[in-house]
N, C-alpha and C positions, 0 to 999 in steps of 0.2 A: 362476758363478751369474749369474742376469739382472739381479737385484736381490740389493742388500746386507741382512744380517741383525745387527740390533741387538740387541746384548747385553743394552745397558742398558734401560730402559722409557722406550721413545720419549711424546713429547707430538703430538696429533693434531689438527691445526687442520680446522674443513671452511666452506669457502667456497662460496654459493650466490648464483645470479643473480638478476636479474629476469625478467619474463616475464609478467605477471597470473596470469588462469586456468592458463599454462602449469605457474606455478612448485607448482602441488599435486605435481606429479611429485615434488618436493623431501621429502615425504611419505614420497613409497614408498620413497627411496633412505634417509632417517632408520630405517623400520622392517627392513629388510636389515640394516644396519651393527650394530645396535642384537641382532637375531635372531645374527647370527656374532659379537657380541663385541665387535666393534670397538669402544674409545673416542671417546669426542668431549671435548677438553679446553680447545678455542675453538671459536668459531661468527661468521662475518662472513656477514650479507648484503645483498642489495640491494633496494628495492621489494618484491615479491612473499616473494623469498628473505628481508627482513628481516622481513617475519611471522611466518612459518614458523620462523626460526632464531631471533627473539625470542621466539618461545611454547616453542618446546626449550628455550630457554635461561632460562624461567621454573618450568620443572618441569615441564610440560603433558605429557600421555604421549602415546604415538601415538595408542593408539586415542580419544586428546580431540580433537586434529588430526584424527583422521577423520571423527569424528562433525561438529565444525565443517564440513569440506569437503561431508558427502552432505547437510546440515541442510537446502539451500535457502537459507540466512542469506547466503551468500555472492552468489548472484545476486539478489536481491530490492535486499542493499547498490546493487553495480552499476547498478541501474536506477534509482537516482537517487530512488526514491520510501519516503516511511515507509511501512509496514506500516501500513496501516488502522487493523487492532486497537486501536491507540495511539489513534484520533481519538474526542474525544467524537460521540456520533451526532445530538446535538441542533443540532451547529451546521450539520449537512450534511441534514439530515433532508429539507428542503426546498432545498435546493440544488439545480436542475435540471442534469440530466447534458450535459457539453461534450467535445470534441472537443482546443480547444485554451483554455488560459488566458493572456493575455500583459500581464505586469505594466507598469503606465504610474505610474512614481512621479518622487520630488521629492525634492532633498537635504535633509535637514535646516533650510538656510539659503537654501533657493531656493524659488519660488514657481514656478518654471518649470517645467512638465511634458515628459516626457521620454518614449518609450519605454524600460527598460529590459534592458538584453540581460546573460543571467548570465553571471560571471566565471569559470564551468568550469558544464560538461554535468552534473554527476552532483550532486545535494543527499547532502553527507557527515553528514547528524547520528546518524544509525543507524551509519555506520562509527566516527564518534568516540566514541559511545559506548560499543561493542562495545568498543573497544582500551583506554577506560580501564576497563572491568568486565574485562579476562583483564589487563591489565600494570601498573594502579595495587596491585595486592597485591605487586607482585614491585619495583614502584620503594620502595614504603615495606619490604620485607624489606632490599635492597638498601643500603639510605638514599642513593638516585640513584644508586651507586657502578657502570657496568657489569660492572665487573669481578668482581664482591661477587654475580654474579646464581647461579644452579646452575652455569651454564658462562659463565664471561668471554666477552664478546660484544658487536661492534661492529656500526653499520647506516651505510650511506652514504648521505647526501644531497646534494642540488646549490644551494650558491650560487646563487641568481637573479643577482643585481647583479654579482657577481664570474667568474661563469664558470668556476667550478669544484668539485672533488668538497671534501666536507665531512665527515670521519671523524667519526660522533657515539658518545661512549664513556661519558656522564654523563648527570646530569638525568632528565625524565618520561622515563621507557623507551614511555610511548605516543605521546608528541607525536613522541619522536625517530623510531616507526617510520612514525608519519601522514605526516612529512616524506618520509622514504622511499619510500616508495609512489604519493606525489601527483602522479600524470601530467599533468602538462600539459595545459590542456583542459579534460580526464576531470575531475579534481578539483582543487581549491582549495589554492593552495598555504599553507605554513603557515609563523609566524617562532619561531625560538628565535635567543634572545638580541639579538633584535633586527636578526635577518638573516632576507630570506624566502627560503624554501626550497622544493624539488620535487623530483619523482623523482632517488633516485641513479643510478638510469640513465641519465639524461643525459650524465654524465662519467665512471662507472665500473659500470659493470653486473656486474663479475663482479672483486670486489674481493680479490683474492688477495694483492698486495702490501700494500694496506692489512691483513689479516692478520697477514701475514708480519712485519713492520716492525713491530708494536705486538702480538705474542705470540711471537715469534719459535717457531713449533712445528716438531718436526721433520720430520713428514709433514704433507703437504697431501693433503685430499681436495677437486676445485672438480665443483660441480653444476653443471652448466649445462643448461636447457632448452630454451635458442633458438640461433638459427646462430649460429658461432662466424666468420659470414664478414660481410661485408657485402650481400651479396646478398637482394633485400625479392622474395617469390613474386609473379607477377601478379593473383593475389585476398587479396590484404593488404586490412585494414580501414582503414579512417580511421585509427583510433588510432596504428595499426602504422605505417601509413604515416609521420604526423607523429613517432614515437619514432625512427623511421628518419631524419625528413631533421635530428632536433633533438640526437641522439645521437651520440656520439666513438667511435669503434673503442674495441669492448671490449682487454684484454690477455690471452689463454689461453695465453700463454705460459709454463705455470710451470714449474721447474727439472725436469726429468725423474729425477733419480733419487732424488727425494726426494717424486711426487706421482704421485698418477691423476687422470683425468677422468673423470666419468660423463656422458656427453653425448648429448643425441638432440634435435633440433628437432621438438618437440610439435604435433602437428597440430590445433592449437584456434586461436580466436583468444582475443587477449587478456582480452577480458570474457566470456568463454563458462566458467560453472563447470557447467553443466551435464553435461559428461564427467567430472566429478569420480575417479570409480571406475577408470575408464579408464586416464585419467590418473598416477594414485597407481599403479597395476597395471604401468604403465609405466617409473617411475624405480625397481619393486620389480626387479621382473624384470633391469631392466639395473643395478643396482648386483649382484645375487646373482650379474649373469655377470663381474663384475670381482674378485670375493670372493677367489678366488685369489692376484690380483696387488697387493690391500691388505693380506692376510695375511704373504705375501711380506715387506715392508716393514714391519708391525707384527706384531711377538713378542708384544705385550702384551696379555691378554685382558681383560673386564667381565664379569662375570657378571649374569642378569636378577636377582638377588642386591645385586648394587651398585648396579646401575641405579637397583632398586626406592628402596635407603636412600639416596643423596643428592636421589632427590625426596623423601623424606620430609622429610628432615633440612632443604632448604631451603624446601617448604611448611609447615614446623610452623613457620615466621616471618612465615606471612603472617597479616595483622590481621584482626579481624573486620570486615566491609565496612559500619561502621555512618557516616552521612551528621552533618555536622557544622556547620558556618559556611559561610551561602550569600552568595556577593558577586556582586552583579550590576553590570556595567559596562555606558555605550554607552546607556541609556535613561534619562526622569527617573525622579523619587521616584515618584511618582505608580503608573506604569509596572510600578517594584523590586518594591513593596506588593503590587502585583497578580499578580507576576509568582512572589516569597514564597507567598501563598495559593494558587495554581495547582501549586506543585511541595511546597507540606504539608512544606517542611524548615527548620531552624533549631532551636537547642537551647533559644530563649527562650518559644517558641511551640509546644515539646513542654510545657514545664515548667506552660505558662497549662492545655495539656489534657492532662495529666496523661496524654503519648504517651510510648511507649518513640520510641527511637532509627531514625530509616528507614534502611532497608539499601539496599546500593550496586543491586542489582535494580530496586527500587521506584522508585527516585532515576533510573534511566533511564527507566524507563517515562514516568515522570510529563514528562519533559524534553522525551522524545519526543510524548507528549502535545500535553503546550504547542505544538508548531513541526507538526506536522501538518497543519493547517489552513491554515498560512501566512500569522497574523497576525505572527507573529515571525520571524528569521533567528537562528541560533545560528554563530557560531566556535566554532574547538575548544577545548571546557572543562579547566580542570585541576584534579585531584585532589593535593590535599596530605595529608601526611599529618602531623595532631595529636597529636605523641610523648604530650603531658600530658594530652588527654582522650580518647586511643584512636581518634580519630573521621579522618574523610576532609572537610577541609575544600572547597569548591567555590569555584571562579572561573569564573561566564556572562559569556563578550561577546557580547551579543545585541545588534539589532537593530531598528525598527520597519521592516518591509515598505514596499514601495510601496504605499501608500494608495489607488490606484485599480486595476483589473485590466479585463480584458473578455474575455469568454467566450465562443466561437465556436465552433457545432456545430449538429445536426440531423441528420436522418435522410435517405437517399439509397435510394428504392425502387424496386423493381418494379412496384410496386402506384400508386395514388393518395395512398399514405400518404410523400408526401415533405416537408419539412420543411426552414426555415433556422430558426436560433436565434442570435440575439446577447443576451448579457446583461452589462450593466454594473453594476458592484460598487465600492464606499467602505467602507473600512472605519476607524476611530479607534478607537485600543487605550488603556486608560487605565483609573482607576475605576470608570466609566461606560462602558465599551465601547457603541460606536454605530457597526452601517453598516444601508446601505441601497444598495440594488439594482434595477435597473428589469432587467424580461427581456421581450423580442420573439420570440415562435414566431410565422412566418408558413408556413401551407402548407393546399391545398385541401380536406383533409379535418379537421383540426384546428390550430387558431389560437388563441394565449391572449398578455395584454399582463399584466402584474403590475409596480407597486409595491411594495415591501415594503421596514419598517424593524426594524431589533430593537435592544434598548439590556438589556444584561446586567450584573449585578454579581454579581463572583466575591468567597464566602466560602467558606465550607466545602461548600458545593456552587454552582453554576452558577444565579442567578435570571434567566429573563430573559424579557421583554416584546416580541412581536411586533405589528405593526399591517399594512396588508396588503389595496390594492386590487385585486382580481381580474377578469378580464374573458376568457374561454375562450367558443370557438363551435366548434361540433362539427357537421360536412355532409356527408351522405353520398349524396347527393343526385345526383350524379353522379362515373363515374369508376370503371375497375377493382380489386378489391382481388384479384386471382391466381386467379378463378375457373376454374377446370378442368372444372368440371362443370357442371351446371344447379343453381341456386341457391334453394331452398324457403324458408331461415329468416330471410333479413335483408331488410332494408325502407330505405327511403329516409328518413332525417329530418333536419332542421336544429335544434337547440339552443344555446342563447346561455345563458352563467351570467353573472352580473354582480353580486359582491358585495363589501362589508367583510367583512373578518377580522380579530378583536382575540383576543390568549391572553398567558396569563401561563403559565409551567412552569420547572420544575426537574430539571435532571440529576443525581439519587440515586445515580445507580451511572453512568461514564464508557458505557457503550450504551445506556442506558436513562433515560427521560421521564416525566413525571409534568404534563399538562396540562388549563388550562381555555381552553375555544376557544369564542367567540363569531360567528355568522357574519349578517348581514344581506344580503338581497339580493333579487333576482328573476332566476326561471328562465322562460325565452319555449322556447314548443313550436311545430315545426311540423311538420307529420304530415298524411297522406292517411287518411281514415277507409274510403275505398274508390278505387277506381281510375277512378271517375267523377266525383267527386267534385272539387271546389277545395281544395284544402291550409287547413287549419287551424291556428288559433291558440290558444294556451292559456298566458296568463302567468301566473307564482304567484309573490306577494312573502311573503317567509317571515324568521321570526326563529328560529334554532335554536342554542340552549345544548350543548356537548356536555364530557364529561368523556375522556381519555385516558390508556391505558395505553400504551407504545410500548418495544420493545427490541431491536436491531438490529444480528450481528455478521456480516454478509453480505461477501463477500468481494471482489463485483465487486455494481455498478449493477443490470446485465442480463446475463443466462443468469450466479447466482453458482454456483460449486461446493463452497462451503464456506461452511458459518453459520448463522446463526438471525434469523428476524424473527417479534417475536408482538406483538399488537396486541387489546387486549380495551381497550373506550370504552361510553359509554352517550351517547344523544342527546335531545336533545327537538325535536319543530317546530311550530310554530305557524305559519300563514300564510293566505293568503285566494286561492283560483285565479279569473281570470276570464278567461270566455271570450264574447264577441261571437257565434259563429257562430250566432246561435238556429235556421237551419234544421234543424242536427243535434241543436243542445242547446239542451232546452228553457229558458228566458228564468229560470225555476223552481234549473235549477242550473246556472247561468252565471257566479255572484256566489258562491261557498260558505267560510267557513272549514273548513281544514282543517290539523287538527291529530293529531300524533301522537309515539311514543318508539322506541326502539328500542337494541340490542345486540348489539355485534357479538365474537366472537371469533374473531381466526384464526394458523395457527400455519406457520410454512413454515422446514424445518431440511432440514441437506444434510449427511452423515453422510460422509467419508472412507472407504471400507470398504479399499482397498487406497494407504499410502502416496503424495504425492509430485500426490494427485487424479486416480491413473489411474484408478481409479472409485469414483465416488462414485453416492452414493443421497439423491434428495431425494423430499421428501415434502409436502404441505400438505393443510391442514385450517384450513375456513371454514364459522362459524356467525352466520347472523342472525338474528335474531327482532325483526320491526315491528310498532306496529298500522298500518303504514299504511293510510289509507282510499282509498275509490275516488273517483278524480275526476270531473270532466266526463264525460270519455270514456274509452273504453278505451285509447287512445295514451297520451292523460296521464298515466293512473295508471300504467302500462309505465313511462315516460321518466322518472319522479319515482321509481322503485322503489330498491330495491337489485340491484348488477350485479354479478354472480362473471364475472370475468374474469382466470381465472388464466394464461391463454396472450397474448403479445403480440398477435397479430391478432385475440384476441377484443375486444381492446379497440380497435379499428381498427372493425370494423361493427357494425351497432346489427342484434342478436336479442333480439326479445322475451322469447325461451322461457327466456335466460336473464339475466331480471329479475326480483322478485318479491318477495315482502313478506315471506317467509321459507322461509330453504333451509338445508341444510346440503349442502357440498362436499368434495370431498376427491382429492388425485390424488397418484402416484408420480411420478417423475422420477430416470430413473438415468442416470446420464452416463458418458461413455467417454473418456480420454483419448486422443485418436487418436497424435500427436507433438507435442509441446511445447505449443503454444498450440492448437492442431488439437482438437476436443471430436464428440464427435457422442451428443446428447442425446432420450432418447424419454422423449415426456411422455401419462400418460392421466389422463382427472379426470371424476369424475362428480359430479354434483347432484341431490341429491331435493329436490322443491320442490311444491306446491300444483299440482292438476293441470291441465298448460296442454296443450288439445289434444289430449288424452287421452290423454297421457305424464306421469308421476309422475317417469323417472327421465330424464337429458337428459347426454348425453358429448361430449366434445370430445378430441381428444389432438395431437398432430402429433409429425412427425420432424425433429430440427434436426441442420444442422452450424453447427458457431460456432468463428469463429478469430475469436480476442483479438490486435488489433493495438494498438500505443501511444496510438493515437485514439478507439478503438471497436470494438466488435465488428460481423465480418461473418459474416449468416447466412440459410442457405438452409432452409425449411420447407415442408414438406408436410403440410398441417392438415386434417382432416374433424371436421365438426361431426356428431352421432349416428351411429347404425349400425342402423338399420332398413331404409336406401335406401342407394344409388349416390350419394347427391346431395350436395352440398356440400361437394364438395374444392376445395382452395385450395394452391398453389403460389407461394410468396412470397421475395423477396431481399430484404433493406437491409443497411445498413452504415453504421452511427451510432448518437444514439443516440433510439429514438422517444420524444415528449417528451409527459405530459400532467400536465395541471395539479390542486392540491388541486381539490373537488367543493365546490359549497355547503351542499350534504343530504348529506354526508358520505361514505353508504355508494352 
């Protein structure tokens, strides 16, 4: 015989690598062994391998492991950024879109300003959290014991200071596997016991002897998903690269007549979860063709039978995930207080409002929340667990951010619409939350300089005070915008807004606003009344009160594919137009007050219809209704109107036909996901409006491709205004992102 046959009932240790993305393989090779019977009665892994082998070894079934792997959850982590969702929308609301952000702070004890450079690539707060929502139920079943988990289960990490592998078999089963995992670089490394730690693959990537040696099992089964040589392929990543030169020869040496390998070097790289499916598909297949030669070796069967009852048996010990004593380290009192009210936990401050318990779900959210924005920094939190009050105590080391930042971006066209943007940013975290921000868009078609301060105090919801000088000039006066054709509807004009903005609002719901906005200013017109004619002028000082509704889960800036933004306000304006030119205008109404209301609703949602945003469907819907009155001239009251401009390049040249003192709008937008970031989006929209021209009804649509890269979207369109004529196509690139400022007259 090839293989010896045991009488007795063999014990089945299975040992799995690292690898990132790779190690999903480790997946499929679990669902094979699991389908034939096979036991698992230890589980060692490494980095990738010790996720995976940690969630087996907390009861997680396969198909929960699966579901985590196709979720997306898994690259979004990767990329180093929270999930939006999490952010309130009041504090970005007016945030103009950037390119790059690069934080410039100051230590604690030092007045000296620095550049800041981060201490690994990737912001972990979405992954720490994730790890203590699936492993702090299974550390408190456990009571830290690893052994004590469904299946005895060890993870390696790597000694930083000491230079060597670190067998973790006790304690947070989360923190010990964040240790494991944390590449070098990639992620932030992390201490237990007051050792810092990083990926086990540094010193043991495929921990078989450490198995061996602390379960002593009689068969070995070792996964491994990456070479078993040393040899790095010539389009390795950065990462792989650096794993390669900082990494020890693995050992795949194990005893042969006592073990299999299931081995294939995965064709991904290491942060690409994207093949997920593939991959999984991958370690199924090749465990099912070694089935034989484990069977061989192991007599002993599992039935889905047994399977099913020791997860039972060891999930009916997990607690309920109810949130308990929050301690905040690393910031002052001041800071704690605020920091308490923002994450809504503690059992003394349930007890003042008569709240139930928040659950371990909420408790992420909210955390995630908080560090979104990037007024805070969070380390990896730990969850205790409260024998005597049932509850999951918390431990934040947080952070105060670098206090200053600066924001670099703008738009880079085809057109005349190109664009720099710097903006510089202060922010103080405290009771009193205070920044303020000065932003520069300079470019020849639109230009705007803003001031702006805000000063928030967080209770039980979000109050907060903006104030807010504004200065935008809009010239269209010269310069191509991608005409293709011969151009009927747009006009040449110069505009200058120049106002104060004061509001106070509140954030009721984390997407959604509730404001009162003050705006004072004066708007200057310059416009040709005919082509013979000398350019005209028409300034209007105005005071207008406005009320707003605002709600906002949009997914991206520009071209979103998932979300919702609605906006229903009411306005008032009061102001006085004058205009000098009495050749055209008579002396009679040159001087006029003019005053008016208005309201606006509009609604724009992007509907998923197929999985993952291969296609989605968007939609919008806009409604105004003004009295605006007629000014001076007929330019005037055009440039003072309201403008539906639901396509970017509509907002790029000035068409009259579609301004007006009341319309209602409305267009589809279905999008395609061409490959990964690749989209290619057609948008149509019509406007009924008061009759300009002797058209009632006025269309705009274009065809986009838009690739999402890390800095901005690039995007190619093909735009026609009506469809009565040939006339007015436009052919447009940029790639950034185009920047325009609040309005003073609002709509």
């Amino acid at each position: 015989m090839l293989f010896p046959t045991f009488v007795t009932a063999q014990s089945v240790g299975v040992v799995m690598s690292g690898g990132g993305a790779k190690g999903l393989y480790h997946i499929g090779v679990l669902r094979a062994l699991e389908e034939n019977g096979i036991p698992i009665d230890y589980i060692s892994g490494t980095s990738m391998g010790s996720i995976i082998g940690g969630l087996y070894a907390s009861g997680y079934t396969i198909e929960e492991m699966e579901e985590i792997a196709l979720s997306g959850d898994l690259e979004r982590w990767v990329s180093g950024r929270i999930d939006p969702k999490h952010s309130y929308y009041y504090i970005n609301k007016e945030r103009l879109s950037s390119m790059i952000r690069v934080p410039i702070g100051s230590g604690m004890d030092s007045h000296r300003r620095r550049v800041e450079l981060p201490g690994a690539v990737m912001n972990t707060a979405e992954i720490d959290i994730a790890l203590n929502n699936y492993f702090a139920p299974a550390t408190a079943a456990s009571r830290g014991n690893f052994d004590s988990l469904m299946i005895p289960y060890t993870c390696i990490a790597t000694d930083i200071y000491n230079h060597r592998a670190v067998e973790l078999r006790s304690g947070d089963l989360a923190r010990a596997i964040r240790a494991s995992m944390a590449i070098p670089v990639a992620f932030p490394p992390i201490t237990i016991d007051s050792v810092l730690m990083c990926d086990g693959g540094c010193y043991d990537n495929f921990p078989w002897r450490s198995l061996d040696k602390t379960f002593h099992p009689d068969i070995l089964i070792g996964v491994s998903c990456t070479r078993t040589d040393s040899n790095l392929p010539n389009d390795a990543t950065v990462v792989e690269q650096l794993m390669s030169l900082i990494t020890m020869p693995s050992d795949f040496d194990m005893p042969k007549d006592r073990s299999v390998l299931i081995n294939r070097i995965v064709d991904v790289s290491m942060l690409d979860f994207s093949s997920a499916a593939d991959v999984m598909a991958q370690g199924y297949n090749d465990a099912l063709a070694v089935i034989p030669e484990i069977k061989a070796l192991v007599s002993r069967k599992m039935s889905d039978e047994e399977y099913a009852k020791r997860r039972r048996e060891f999930r009916s010990r997990f607690p309920e995930g109810k949130m308990g004593v929050l301690t905040v380290k690393g910031i002052n009192e001041d800071q704690q207080e605020v920091i308490s009210r923002m994450m809504n936990i503690g059992s003394e401050r349930r007890s003042r409002a008569g709240e139930e318990a928040m659950l371990m779900d909420d408790f992420g959210d909210n955390y995630l929340s908080m560090l979104v924005n990037g007024s805070m920094r969070g380390d990896f939190p730990t969850f205790t667990f409260n024998d005597k009050e049932q509850e999951y105590d918390v431990t934040l080391p947080l952070r105060v951010r670098p206090r200053f930042d600066i924001a670099i971006g703008g738009n880079i066209s085809s057109t005349a619409f190109n664009q720099a943007y710097i903006g510089l940013n202060y922010l103080k975290f405290g009771k009193l939350s205070q920044s303020v921000s000065l932003d520069i868009l300079l470019g020849p078609v639109y230009s705007l300089a803003r001031l702006k301060g805000r000063t928030t105090l967080i209770y039980d919801a979000p109050l907060y005070f903006d104030y807010a000088y504004n200065f935008n000039i809009r010239n269209t006066l010269s310069g191509n915008f991608g005409n293709l054709t011969e151009v009927d509807n747009s006009e040449q004009i110069r505009m200058m807004e120049n106002f104060i903005s004061l509001a106070t609002g509140t954030a009721f719901e984390r997407k959604s606003v509730a404001e009162l906005r003050l705006n004072i200013g004066l708007d200057s017109y310059r416009y040709a009344v005919d082509e013979k004619s000398e350019r005209l002028y028409t300034n209007f000082h105005y005071i207008a009160p406005a009320i707003i509704i605002e709600r906002s889960s949009l997914n991206k800036d520009l071209f979103p594919t998932k979300g919702l933004h609605f906006v229903a306000s009411a306005i008032y304006v009061y102001g006085r137009d004058r205009n000098k030119n009495t050749e055209v205008v008579s002396a009679a109404k040159s001087d006029m007050i003019r005053k008016w209301w208005g309201t606006k609703f509009q609604l724009e949602h992007y509907i998923p219809i197929i999985p993952r945003e291969t296609f989605t469907l968007g939609y919008d819907f806009e409604c105004v209704f003004t009295t605006h009155p007629q000014f001076d001239t007929h330019e005037a009251t055009m440039l003072s109107s309201p403008l539906y401009a639901p396509l970017l390049h509509s907002r790029m040249i000035y068409m009259p036909e579609f301004r007006a003192r009341r319309y209602v709008g409305f267009g589809l937008m279905p999008t395609v996901r061409i490959y990964k970031n690749l989209y290619a989006r057609l948008s149509v929209h019509a406007m009924a409006r008061d009759r300009f021209e002797g058209r009632v009804m006025h269309y705009m649509s274009d065809l986009s491709f838009i690739y999402h890269t890390p800095i901005g979207p690039v995007s190619l369109a093909l735009t026609k205004y009506n469809m009565h004529n040939n006339k007015n196509f436009y052919l447009t690139f940029n790639f950034g992102y185009a920047i325009f400022g609040r309005k003073g007259l609002y709509y």
